[in-house]
One Martini backbone bead per residue (centre of mass of N, CA, C, O) as a GRO file, in nm:
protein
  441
    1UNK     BB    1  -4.202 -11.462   9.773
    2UNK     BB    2  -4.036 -11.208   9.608
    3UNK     BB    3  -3.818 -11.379   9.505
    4UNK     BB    4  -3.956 -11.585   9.374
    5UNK     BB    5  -4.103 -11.344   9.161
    6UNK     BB    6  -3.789 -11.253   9.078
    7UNK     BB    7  -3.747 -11.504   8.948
    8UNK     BB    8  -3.994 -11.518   8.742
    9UNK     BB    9  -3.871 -11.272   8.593
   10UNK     BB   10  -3.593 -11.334   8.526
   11UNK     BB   11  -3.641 -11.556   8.338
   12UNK     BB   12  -3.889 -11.501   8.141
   13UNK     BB   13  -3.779 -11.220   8.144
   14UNK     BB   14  -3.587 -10.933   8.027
   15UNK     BB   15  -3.477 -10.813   8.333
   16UNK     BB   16  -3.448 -10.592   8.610
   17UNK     BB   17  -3.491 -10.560   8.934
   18UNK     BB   18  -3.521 -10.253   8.911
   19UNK     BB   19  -3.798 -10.314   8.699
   20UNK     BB   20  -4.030 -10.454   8.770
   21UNK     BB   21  -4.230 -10.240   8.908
   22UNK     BB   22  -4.275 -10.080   8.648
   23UNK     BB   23  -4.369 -10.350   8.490
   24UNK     BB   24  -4.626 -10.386   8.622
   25UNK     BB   25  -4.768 -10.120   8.629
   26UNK     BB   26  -4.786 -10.112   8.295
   27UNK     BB   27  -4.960 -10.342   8.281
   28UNK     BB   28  -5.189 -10.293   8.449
   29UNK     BB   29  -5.230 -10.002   8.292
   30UNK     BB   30  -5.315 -10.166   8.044
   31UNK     BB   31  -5.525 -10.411   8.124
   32UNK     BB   32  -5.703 -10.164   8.190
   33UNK     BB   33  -5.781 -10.039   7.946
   34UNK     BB   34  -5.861 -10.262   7.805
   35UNK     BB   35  -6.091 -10.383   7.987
   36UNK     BB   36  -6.270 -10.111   7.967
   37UNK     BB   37  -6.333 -10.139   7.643
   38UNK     BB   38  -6.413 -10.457   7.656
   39UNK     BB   39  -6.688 -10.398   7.837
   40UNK     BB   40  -6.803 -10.147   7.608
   41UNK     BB   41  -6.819 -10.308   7.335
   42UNK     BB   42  -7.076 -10.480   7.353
   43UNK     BB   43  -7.262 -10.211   7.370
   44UNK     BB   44  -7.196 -10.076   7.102
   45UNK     BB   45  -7.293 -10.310   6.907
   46UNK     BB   46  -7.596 -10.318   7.039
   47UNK     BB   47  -7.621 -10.020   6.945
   48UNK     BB   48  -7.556 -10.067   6.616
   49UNK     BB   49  -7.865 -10.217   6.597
   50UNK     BB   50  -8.012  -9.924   6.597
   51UNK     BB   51  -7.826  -9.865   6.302
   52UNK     BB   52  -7.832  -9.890   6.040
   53UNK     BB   53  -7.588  -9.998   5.800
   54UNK     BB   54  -7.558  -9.766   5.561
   55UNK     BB   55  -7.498  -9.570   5.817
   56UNK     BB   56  -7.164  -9.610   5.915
   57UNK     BB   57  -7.012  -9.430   5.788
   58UNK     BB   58  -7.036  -9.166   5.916
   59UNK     BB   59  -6.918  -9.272   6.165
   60UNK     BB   60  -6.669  -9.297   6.080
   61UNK     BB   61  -6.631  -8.982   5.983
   62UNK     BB   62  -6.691  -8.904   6.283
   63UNK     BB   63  -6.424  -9.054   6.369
   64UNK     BB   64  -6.219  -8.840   6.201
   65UNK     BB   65  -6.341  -8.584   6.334
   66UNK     BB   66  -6.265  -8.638   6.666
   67UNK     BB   67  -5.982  -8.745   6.635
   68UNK     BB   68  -5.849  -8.481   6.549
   69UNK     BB   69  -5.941  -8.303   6.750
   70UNK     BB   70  -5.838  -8.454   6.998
   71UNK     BB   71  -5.537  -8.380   6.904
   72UNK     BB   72  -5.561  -8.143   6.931
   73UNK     BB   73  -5.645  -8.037   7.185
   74UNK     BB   74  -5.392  -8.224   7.332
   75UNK     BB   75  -5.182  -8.038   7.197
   76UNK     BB   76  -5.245  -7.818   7.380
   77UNK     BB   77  -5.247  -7.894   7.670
   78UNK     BB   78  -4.930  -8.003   7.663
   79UNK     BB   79  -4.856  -7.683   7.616
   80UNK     BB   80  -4.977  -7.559   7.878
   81UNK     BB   81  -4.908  -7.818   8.031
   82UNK     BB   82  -4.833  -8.095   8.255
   83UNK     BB   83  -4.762  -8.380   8.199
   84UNK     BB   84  -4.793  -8.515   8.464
   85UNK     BB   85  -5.135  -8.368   8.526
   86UNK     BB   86  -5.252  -8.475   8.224
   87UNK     BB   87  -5.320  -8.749   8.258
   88UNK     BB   88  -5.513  -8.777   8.442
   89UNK     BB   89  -5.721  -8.579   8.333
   90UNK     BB   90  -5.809  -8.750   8.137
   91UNK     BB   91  -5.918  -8.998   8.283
   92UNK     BB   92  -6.114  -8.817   8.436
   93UNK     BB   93  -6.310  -8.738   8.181
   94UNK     BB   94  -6.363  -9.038   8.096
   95UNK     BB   95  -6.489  -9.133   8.356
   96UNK     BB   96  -6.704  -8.924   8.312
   97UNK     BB   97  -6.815  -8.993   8.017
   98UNK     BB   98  -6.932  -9.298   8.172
   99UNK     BB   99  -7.116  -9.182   8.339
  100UNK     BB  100  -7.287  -9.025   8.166
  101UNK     BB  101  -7.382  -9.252   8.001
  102UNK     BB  102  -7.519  -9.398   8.224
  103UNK     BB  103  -7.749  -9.199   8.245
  104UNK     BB  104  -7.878  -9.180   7.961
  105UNK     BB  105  -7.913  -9.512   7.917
  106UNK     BB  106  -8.133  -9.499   8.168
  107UNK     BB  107  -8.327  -9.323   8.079
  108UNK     BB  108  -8.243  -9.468   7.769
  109UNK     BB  109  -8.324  -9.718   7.674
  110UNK     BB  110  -8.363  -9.917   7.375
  111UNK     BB  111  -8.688  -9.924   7.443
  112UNK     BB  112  -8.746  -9.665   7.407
  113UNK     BB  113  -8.994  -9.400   7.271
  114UNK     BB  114  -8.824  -9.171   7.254
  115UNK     BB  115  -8.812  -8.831   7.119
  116UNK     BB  116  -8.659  -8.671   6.835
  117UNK     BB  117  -8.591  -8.341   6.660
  118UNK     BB  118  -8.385  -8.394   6.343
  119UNK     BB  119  -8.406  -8.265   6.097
  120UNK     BB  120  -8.107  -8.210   5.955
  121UNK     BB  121  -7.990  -8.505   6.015
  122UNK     BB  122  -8.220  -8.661   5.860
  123UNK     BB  123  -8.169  -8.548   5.560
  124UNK     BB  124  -7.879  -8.632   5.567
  125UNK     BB  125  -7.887  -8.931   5.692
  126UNK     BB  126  -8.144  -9.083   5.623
  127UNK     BB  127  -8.357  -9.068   5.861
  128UNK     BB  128  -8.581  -9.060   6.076
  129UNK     BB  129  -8.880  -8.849   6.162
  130UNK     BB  130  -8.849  -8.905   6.460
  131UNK     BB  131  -8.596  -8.973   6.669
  132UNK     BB  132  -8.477  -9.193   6.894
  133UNK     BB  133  -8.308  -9.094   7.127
  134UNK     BB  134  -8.102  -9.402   7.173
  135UNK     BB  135  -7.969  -9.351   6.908
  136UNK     BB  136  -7.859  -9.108   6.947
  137UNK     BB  137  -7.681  -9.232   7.210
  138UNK     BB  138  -7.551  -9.486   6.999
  139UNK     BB  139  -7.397  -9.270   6.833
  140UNK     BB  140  -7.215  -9.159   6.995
  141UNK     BB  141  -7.097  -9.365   7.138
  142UNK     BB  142  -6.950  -9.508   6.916
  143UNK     BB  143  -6.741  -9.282   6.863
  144UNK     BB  144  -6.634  -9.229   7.173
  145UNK     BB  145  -6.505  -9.530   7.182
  146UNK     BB  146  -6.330  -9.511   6.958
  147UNK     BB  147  -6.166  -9.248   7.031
  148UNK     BB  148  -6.076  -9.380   7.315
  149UNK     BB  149  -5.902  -9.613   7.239
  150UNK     BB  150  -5.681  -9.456   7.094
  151UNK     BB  151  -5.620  -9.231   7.281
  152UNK     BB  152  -5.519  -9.376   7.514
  153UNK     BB  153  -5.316  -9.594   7.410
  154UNK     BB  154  -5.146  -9.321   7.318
  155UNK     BB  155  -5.081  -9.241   7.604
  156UNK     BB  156  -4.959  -9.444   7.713
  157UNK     BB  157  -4.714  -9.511   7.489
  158UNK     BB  158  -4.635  -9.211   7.559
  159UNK     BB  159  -4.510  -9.207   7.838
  160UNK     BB  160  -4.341  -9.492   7.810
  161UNK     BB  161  -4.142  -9.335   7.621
  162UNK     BB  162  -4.072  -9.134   7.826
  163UNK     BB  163  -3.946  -9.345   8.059
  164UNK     BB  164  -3.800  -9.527   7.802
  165UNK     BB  165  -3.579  -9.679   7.652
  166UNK     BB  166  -3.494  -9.868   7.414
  167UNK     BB  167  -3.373 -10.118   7.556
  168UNK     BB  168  -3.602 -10.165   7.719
  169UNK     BB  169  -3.825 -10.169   7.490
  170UNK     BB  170  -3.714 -10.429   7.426
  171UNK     BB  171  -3.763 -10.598   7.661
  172UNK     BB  172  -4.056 -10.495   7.777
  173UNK     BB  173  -4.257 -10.442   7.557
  174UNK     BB  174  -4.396 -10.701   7.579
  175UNK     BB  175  -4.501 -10.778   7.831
  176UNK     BB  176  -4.702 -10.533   7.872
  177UNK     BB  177  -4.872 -10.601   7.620
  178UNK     BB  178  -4.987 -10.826   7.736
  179UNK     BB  179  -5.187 -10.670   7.946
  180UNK     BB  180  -5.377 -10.609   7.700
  181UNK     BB  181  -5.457 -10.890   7.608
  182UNK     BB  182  -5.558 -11.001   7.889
  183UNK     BB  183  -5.768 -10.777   7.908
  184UNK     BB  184  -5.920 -10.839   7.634
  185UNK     BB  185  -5.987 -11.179   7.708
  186UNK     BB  186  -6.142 -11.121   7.994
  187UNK     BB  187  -6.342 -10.902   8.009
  188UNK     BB  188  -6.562 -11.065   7.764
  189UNK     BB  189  -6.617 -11.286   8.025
  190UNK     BB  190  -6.693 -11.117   8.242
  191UNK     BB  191  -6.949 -10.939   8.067
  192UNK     BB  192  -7.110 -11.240   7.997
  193UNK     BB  193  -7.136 -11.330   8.300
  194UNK     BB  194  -7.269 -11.063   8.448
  195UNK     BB  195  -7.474 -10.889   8.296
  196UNK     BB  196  -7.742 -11.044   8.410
  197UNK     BB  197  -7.713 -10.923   8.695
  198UNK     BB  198  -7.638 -10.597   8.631
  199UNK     BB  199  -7.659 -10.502   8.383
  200UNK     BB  200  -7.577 -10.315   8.083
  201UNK     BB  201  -7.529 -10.026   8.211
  202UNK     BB  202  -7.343 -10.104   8.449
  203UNK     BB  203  -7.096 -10.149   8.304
  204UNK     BB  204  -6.984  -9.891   8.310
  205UNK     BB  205  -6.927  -9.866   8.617
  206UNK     BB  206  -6.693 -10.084   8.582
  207UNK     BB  207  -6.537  -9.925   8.399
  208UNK     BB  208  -6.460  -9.692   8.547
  209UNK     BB  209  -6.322  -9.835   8.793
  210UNK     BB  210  -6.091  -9.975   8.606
  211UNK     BB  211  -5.992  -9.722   8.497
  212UNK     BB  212  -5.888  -9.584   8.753
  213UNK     BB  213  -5.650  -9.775   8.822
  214UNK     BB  214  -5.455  -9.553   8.656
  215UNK     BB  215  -5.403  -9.348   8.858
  216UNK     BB  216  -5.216  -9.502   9.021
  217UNK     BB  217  -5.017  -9.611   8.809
  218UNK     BB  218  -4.904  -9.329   8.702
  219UNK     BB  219  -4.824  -9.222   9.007
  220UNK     BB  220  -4.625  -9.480   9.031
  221UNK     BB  221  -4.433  -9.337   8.766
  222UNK     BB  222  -4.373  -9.072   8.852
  223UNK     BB  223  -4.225  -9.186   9.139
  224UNK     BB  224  -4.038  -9.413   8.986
  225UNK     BB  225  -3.963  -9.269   8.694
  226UNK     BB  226  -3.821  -9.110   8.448
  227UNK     BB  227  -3.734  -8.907   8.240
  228UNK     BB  228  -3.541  -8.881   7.963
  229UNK     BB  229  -3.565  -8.643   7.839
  230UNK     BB  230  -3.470  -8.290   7.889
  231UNK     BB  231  -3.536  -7.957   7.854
  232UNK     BB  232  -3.831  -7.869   7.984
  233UNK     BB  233  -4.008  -7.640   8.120
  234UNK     BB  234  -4.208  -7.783   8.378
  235UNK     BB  235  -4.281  -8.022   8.188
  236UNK     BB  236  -4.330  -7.819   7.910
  237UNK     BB  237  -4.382  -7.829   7.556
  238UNK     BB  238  -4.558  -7.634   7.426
  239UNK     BB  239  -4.648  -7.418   7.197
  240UNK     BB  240  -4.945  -7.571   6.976
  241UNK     BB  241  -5.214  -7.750   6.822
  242UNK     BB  242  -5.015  -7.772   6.572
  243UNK     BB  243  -4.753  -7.929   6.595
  244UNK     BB  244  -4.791  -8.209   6.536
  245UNK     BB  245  -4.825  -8.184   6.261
  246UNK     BB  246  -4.621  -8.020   6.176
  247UNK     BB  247  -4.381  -8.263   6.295
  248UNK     BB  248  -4.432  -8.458   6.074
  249UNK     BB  249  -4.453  -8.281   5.801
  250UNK     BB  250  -4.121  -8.229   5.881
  251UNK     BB  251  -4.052  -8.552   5.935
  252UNK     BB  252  -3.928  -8.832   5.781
  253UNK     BB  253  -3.985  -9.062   6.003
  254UNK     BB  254  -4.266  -8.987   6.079
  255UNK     BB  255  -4.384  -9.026   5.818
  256UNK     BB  256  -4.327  -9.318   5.773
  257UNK     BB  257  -4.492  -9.412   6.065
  258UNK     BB  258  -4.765  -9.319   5.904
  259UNK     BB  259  -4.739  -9.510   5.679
  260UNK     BB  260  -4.721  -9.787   5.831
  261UNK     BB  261  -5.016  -9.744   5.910
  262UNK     BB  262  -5.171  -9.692   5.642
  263UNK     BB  263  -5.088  -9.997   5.526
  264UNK     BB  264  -5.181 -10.176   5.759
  265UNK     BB  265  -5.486 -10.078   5.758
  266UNK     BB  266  -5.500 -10.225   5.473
  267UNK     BB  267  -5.499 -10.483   5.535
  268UNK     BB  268  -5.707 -10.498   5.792
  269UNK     BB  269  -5.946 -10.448   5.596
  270UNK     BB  270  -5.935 -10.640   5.385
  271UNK     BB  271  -5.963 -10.883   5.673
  272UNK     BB  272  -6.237 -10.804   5.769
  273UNK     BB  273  -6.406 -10.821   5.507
  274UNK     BB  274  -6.368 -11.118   5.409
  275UNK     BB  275  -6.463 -11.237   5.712
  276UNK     BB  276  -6.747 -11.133   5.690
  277UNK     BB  277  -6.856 -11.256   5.435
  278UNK     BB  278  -6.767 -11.562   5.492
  279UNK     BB  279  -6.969 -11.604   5.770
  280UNK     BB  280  -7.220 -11.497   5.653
  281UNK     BB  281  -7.260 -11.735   5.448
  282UNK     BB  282  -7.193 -11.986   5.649
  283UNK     BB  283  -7.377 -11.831   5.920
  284UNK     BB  284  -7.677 -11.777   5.961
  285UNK     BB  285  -7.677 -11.690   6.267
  286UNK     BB  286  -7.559 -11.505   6.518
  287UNK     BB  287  -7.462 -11.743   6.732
  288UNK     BB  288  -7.257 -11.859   6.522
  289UNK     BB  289  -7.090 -11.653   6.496
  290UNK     BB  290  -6.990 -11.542   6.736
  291UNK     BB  291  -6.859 -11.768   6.809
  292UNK     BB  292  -6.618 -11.811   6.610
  293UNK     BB  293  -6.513 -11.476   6.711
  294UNK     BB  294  -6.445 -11.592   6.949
  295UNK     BB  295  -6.223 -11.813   6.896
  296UNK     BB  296  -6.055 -11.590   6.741
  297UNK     BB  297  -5.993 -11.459   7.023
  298UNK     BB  298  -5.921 -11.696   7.199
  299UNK     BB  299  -5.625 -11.743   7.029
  300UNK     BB  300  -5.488 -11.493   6.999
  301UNK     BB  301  -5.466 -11.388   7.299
  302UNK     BB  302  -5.303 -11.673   7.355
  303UNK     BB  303  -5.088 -11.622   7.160
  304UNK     BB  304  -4.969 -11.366   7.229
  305UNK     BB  305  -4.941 -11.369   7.569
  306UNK     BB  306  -4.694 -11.562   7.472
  307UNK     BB  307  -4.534 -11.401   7.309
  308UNK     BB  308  -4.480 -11.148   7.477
  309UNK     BB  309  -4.349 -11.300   7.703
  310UNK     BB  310  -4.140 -11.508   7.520
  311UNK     BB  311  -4.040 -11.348   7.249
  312UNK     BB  312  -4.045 -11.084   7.205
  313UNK     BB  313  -3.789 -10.977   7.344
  314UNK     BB  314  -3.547 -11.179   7.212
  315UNK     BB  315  -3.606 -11.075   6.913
  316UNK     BB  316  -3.518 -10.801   6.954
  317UNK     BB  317  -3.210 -10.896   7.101
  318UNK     BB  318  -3.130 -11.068   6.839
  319UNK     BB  319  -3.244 -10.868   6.580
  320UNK     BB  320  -3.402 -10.638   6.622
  321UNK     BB  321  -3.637 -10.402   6.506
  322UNK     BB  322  -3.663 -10.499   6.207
  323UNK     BB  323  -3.749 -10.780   6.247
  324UNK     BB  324  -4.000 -10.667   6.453
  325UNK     BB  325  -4.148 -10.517   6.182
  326UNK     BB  326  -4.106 -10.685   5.948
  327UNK     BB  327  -4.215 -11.009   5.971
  328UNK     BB  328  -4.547 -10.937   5.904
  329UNK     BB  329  -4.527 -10.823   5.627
  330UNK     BB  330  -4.416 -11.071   5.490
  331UNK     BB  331  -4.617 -11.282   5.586
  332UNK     BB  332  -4.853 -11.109   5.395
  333UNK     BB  333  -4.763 -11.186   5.140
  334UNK     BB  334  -4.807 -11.504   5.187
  335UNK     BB  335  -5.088 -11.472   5.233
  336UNK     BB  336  -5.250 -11.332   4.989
  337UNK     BB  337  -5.139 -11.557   4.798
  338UNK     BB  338  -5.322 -11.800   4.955
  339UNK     BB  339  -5.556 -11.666   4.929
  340UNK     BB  340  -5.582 -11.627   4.609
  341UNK     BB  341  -5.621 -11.974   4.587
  342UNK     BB  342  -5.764 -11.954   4.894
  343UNK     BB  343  -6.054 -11.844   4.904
  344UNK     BB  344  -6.155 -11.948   5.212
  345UNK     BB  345  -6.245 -11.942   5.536
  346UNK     BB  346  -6.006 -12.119   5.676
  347UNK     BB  347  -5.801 -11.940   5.598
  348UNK     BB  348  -5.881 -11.665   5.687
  349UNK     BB  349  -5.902 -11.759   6.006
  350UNK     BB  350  -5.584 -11.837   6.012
  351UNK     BB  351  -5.460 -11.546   5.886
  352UNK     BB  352  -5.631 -11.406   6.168
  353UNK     BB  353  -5.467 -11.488   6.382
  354UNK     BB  354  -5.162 -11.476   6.292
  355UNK     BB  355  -5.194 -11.151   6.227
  356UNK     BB  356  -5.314 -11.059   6.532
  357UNK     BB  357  -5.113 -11.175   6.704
  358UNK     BB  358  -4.838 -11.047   6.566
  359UNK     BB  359  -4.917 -10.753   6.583
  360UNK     BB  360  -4.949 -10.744   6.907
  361UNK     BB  361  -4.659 -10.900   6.971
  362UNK     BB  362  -4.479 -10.746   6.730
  363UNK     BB  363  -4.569 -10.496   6.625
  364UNK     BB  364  -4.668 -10.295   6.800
  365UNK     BB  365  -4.427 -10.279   6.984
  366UNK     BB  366  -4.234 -10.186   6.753
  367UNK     BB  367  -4.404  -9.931   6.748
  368UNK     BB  368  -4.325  -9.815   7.025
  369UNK     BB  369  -4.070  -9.779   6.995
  370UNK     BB  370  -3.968  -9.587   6.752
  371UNK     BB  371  -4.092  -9.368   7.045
  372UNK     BB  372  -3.788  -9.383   7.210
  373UNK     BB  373  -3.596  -9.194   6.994
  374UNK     BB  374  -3.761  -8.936   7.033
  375UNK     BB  375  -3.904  -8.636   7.108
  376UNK     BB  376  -4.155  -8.485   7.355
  377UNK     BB  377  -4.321  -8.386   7.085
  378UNK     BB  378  -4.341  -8.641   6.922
  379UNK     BB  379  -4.468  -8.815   7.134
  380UNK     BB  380  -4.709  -8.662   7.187
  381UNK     BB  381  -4.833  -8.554   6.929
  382UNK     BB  382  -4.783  -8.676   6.701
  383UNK     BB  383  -4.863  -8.972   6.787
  384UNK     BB  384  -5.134  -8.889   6.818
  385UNK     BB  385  -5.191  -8.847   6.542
  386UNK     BB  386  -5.113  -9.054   6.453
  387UNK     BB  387  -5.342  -9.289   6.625
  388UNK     BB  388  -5.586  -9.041   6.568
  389UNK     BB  389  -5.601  -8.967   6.246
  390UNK     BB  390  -5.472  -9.141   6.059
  391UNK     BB  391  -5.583  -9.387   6.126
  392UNK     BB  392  -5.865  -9.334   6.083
  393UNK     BB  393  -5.839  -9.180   5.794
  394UNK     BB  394  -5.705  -9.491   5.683
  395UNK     BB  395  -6.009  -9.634   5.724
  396UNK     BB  396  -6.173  -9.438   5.527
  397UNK     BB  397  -6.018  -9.485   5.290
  398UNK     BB  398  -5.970  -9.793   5.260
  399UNK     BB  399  -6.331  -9.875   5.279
  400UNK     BB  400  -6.342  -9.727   4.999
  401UNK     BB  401  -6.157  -9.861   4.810
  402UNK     BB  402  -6.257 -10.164   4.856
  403UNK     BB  403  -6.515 -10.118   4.721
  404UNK     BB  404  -6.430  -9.996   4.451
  405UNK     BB  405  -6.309 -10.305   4.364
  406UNK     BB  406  -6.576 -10.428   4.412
  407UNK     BB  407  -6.697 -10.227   4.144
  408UNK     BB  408  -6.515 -10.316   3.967
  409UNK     BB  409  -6.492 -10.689   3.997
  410UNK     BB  410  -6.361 -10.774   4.223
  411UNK     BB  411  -6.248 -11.059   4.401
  412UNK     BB  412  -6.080 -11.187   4.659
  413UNK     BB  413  -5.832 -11.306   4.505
  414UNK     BB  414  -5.731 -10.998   4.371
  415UNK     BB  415  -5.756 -10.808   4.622
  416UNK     BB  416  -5.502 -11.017   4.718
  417UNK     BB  417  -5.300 -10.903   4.515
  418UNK     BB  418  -5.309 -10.634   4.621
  419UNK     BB  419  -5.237 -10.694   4.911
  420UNK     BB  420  -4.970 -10.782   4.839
  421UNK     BB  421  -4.826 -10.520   4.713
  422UNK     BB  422  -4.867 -10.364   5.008
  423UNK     BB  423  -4.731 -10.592   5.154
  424UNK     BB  424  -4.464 -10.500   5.034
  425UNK     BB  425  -4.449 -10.196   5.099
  426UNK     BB  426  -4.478 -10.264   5.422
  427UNK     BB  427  -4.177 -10.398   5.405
  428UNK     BB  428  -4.018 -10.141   5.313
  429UNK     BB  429  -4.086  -9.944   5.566
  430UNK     BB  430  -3.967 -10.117   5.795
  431UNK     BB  431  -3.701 -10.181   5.715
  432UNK     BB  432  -3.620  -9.849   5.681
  433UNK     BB  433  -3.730  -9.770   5.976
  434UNK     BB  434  -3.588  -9.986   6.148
  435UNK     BB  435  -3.311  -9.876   6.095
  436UNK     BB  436  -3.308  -9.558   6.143
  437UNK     BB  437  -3.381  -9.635   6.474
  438UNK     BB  438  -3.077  -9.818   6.524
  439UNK     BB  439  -2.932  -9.542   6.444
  440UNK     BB  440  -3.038  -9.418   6.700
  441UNK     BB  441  -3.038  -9.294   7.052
   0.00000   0.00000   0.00000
């Protein structure tokens, strides 16, 4: 049975005997991560419809700005203990944190009638006073699982870039990403089949037990892998918590993969404001949106776990880094202009398909190569920057630009030529990035 098992890693995986058992545990652990967000994403969703729409802007700010937070943090951490150990205890703090959740959420769910009197912040976001706890604990909570998604992800892809060669990152790393895409697949149909069973606070249990399941995947990578770079005393980075950002902004490698993620985040801004419009426009119920909503979740993840899993290692191995991170920006100039001669539904949900999956297979993947080149301050510190201050911060002034263009009296098909642009702008530093990284060793 192992042979028959390593012999279909063999054949569909371009893998090497002796790599299997930890590209599957990076796979589960990557798994375990995306299903534990994707079973409490539902959840924030329906948290979320107990704040205004008007006032959301504000937690994306808030999201930006403990995003930020989270990274000084992290790089203090990393500064002063053993990156070995502090994996762990990340994942056992957010752990702790959905524990939290689970206990104010039972003691205050949704229709409960108690308030809280939160003078200051009633003034400053145009609140009712008193406000309902449970709105309170649906504002914290939409944001720290905002948080929690971008800093896991960077935490997990700053580990194994730290483990895997550039060699093996072309190899492996789509299958890896695969694990993602099916955590994320699978998640949301357990959690939509069980909720009525278990109740909607208990997902949460659920979320810390799959998160859980993270801990041994570590211990077994720390015990099976050895780091790439060494020359770090004690397994410690040193330095302070500003390191990150210092590192970034002294490195022009750095601030380019900066720029690619600012870029980035410009197109699926773009595509995400258009996409909502639209459906809002066609589908007058929220059953018929969801349903919609799904089938393009369910198409994505589709195409993307065949992808990772029998196409990225290929394309990386026989084009390049560059041609795998350069190809999506490329194809969003031509889908740019095809939306602005045909701005209607259809044409976006499926350039939202191929974007979205693409992005899944191929971009991310090329964008965690990238960090297997750079040393272990630049992968743990700065990266965690770029992933979550950068990103959400460019979520931030972005849906800002978006919005002023529209108010500028930009209709889709303008917005969509500006988009070409900025899509131009974006195949040109994928270019230059992917070149930069194939000449390091």
């Amino acid at each position: 049975m192992i042979n028959k098992l390593e012999l279909l890693f063999l054949n569909s995986v371009d893998i090497r005997r002796e790599e299997i058992r930890a590209a599957i545990v990076s796979f589960i652990y990557l798994f375990c991560l995306m299903a534990s967000y994707y079973t409490m994403r539902p959840l924030r969703d329906a948290l979320a419809s107990e704040i205004p729409s008007e006032n959301l802007k504000y937690l994306w700010t808030a999201t930006f700005i403990f995003s930020t937070l989270s990274a000084l943090v992290f790089g203090y951490v990393v500064s002063k203990f053993k990156t070995s150990s502090v994996l762990s205890w990340i994942y056992i703090f957010f752990i702790l944190n959905i524990l939290i959740f689970f206990y104010y959420m039972s003691a205050y769910p949704l229709e409960s009638e108690d308030v809280i009197l939160l003078p200051i912040f009633s003034n400053i976001f145009d609140l009712p006073s008193p406000i309902k706890i449970s709105t309170v604990i649906g504002c914290v909570f939409y944001v720290w699982l905002s948080v929690f998604n971008m800093f896991v992800v960077s935490v997990f892809w700053s580990f194994l870039a730290d483990r895997y060669t550039k060699d093996q990152s072309k190899r492996l790393f789509g299958f890896i990403a695969a694990g993602g895409s099916l955590g994320a697949a699978i998640a949301p149909i357990f959690a939509a089949s069980t909720v009525n069973f278990f109740g909607v606070d208990r997902m949460l249990i659920m979320a810390a037990i799959i998160l859980s399941i993270t801990l041994i995947c570590i211990r077994d990578l720390l015990n099976s892998t050895q780091v790439i770079d060494h020359g770090y005393k004690n397994n410690k980075l040193g330095g302070s918590s500003w390191d990150g950002f210092l590192v970034l902004i002294k490195n022009p490698y750095l601030l380019l993969i900066a720029l690619f993620v600012v870029l980035y985040t410009f197109i699926s801004t773009i595509f995400y404001v258009a996409q909502v419009d639209l459906v809002r426009s066609a589908f007058e119920t929220r059953e018929a949106r969801y349903a919609v909503y799904a089938i393009v979740d369910g198409i994505v993840n589709g195409l993307a776990i065949f992808t990772q899993i029998f196409i990225t290692t290929r394309l990386a191995r026989k084009f390049g880094l560059t041609f795998l991170i350069a190809i999506m920006p490329i194809f969003m100039i031509l889908a740019f202009f095809l939306l602005s001669f045909f701005p209607v539904l259809i044409v976006i949900l499926a350039l939202q398909v191929f974007r979205r999956a693409g992005n899944y297979a191929l971009t991310r993947p090329g964008r965690e190569m990238l960090w297997t080149v750079v040393n272990r301050d630049e992968k743990y510190k700065a990266k965690n920057v770029v992933d979550t201050s950068i990103y959400r911060g460019a979520d931030l002034i972005n849906i800002w630009i978006e919005n002023g263009l529209r108010s500028a009296g930009f209709n889709l098909g303008q917005i969509a030529i500006v988009g070409s642009f900025v899509a131009l702008m974006w195949s040109l530093v994928a270019i230059i990035l992917g070149r930069k990284a194939e000449k390091k060793k």
